[in-house]
Structures are given as structure tokens and as C-alpha cells.
ZAZA-532796 format. One record per residue (C-alpha): residue number from 1; residue in three letters; x, y, z. Coordinates in nm, 2 decimals, always signed. Layout:
<pts>
<pt num="NUM" residu="ala" x="X" y="Y" z="Z"/>
...
</pts>
This chain:
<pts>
<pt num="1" residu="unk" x="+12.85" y="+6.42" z="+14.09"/>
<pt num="2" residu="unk" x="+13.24" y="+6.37" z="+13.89"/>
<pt num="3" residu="unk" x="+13.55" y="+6.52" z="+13.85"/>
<pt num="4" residu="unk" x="+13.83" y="+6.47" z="+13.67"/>
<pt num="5" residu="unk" x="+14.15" y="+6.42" z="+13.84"/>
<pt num="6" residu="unk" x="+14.49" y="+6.29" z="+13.78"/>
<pt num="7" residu="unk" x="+14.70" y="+5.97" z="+13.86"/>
<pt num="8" residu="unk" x="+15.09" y="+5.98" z="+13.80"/>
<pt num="9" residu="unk" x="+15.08" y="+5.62" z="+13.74"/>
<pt num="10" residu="unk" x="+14.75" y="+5.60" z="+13.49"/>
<pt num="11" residu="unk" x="+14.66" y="+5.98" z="+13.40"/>
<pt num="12" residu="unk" x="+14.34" y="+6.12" z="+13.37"/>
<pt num="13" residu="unk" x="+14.04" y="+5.99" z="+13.48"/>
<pt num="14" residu="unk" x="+13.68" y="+6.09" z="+13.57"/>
<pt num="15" residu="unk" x="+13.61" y="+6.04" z="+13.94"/>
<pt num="16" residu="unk" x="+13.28" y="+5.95" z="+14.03"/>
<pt num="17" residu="unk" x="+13.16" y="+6.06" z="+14.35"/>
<pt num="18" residu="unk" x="+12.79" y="+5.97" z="+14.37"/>
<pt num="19" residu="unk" x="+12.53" y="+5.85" z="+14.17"/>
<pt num="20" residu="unk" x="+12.14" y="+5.76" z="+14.27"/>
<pt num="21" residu="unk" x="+11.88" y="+5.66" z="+14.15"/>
<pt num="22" residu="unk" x="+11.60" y="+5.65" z="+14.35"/>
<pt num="23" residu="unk" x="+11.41" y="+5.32" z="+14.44"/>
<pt num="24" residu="unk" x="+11.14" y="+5.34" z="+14.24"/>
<pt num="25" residu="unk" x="+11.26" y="+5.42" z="+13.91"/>
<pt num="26" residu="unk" x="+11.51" y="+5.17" z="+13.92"/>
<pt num="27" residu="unk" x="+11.50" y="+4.87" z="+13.65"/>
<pt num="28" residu="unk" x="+11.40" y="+5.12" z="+13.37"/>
<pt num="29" residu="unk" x="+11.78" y="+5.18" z="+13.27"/>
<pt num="30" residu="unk" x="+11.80" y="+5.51" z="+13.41"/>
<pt num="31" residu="unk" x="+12.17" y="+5.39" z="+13.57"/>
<pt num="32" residu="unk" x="+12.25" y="+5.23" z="+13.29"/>
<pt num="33" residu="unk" x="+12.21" y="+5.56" z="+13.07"/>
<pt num="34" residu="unk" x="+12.39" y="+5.74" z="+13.32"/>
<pt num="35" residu="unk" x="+12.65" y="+5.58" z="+13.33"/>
<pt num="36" residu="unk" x="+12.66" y="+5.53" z="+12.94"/>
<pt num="37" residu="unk" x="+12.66" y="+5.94" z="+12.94"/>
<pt num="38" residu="unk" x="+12.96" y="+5.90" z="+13.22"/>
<pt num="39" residu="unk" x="+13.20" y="+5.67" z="+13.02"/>
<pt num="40" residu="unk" x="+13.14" y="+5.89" z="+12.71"/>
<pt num="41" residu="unk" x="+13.23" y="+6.20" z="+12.84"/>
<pt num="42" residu="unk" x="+13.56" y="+6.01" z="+13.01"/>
<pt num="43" residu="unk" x="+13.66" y="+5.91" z="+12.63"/>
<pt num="44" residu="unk" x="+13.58" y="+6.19" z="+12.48"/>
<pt num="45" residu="unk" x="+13.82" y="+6.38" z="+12.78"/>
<pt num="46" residu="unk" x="+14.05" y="+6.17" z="+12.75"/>
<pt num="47" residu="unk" x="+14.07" y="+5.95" z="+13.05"/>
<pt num="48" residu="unk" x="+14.25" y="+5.66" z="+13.13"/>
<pt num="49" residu="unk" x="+13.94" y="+5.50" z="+13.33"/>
<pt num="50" residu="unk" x="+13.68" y="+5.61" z="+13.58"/>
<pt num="51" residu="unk" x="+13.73" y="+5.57" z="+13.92"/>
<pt num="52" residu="unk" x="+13.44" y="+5.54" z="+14.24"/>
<pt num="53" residu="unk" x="+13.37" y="+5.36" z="+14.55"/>
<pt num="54" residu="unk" x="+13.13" y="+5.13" z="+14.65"/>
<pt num="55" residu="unk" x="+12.98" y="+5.04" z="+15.03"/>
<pt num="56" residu="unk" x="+13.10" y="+4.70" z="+15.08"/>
<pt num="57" residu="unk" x="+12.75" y="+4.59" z="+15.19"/>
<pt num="58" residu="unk" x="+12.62" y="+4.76" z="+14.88"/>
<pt num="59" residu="unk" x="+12.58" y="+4.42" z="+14.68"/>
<pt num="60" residu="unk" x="+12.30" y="+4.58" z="+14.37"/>
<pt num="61" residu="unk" x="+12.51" y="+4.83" z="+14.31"/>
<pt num="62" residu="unk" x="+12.86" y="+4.60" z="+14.34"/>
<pt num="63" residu="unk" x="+12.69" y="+4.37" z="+14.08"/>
<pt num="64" residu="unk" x="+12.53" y="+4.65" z="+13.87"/>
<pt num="65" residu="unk" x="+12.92" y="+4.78" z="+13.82"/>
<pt num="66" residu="unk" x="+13.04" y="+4.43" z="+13.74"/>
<pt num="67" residu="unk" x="+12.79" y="+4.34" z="+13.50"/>
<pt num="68" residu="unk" x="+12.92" y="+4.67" z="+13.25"/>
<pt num="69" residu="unk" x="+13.31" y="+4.54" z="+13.33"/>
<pt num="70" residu="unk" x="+13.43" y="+4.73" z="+13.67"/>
<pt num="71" residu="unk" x="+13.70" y="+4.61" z="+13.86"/>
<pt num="72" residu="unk" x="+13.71" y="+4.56" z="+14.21"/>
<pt num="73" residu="unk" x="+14.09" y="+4.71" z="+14.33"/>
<pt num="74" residu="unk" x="+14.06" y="+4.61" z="+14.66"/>
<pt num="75" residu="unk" x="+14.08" y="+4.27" z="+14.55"/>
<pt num="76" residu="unk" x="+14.27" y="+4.26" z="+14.25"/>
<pt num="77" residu="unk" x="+14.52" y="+4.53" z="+14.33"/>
<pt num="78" residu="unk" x="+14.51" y="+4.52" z="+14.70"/>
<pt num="79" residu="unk" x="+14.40" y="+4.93" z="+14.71"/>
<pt num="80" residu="unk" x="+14.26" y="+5.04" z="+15.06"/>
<pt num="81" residu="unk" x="+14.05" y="+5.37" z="+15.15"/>
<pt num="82" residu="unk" x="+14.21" y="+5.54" z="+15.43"/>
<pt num="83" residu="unk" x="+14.09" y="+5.92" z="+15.54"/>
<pt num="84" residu="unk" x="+14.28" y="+6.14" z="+15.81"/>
<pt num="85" residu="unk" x="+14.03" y="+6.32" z="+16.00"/>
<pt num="86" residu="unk" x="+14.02" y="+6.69" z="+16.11"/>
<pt num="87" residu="unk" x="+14.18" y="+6.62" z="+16.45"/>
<pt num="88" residu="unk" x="+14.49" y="+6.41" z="+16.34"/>
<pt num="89" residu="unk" x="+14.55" y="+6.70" z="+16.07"/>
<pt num="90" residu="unk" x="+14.53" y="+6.94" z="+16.32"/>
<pt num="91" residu="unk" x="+14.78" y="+6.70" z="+16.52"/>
<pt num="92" residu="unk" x="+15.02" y="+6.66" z="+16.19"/>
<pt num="93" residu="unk" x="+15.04" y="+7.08" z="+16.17"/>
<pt num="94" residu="unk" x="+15.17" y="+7.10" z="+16.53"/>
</pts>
């Protein structure tokens, strides 16, 4: 699953929410043609980059996105996740 979404700071860029690929079809390329299809539909859009988060104890996949040149932000730019949850939205609105 993507999007496309927009940062004042870089533009465009495809957001990539999830992407699978089950155990037992993995080492046949499957991700890497996936994400080959991804990053040509971001360039072909337009974008900037493409953005997506990682589990931090998700090492394969952290090391799969290194090895085709992805950045970790929360090291090299210091960017945290952070999510307000239905009850402090509910207490913002009050």
C-alpha cells in the first residue's frame, strides 16, 4: 500500500505504508521488483523521494532498504514517530 503526499520542505513523495512478502517466497526478488515498480512510479510522479517506516527490531528488512540506498532519518536527521491517540484528541477538542 502508497500514497502520495506532500512535504513543504521537500515536495512530493510517495509514502509507503506496507509492503510483504511472505516468508517463503522471499530471496527470489519479489521485493526487489516491487520496489523497482515503487521508485518508478515515484519518478515518473514526480516525487522528491519515498518515504516509509521500519520496526526497529526489523533488522532484514532495515538491511534490505540499505542495501538499494535508504536512509535512516532517525539517525541522520534526528526525525522521531510520535502519534496522539483517540483519547488525547478527544482531550485537545475540549
Amino acid at each position: 500500500m502508497y500514497y502520495f503526499t506532500y512535504d513543504p520542505w521537500i515536495g512530493k513523495l510517495l509514502y509507503l505504508e506496507d509492503f510483504y512478502v511472505m516468508e517463503e517466497f522471499r530471496g527470489h526478488g519479489i521485493g526487489s521488483e516491487i520496489l523497482k515498480r515503487l521508485s518508478e512510479m515515484a519518478v515518473k510522479c514526480r516525487c522528491s523521494s519515498l518515504h516509509f517506516i521500519v520496526a526497529e527490531w526489523n533488522k532484514p528488512s532495515i538491511e534490505f532498504y540499505k542495501r538499494r540506498g535508504a536512509s535512516d532519518l532517525s539517525l541522520e536527521e534526528g526525525w522521531r514517530l510520535f502519534k496522539i491517540d483517540k483519547q488525547n484528541l478527544m482531550k485537545m477538542i475540549k
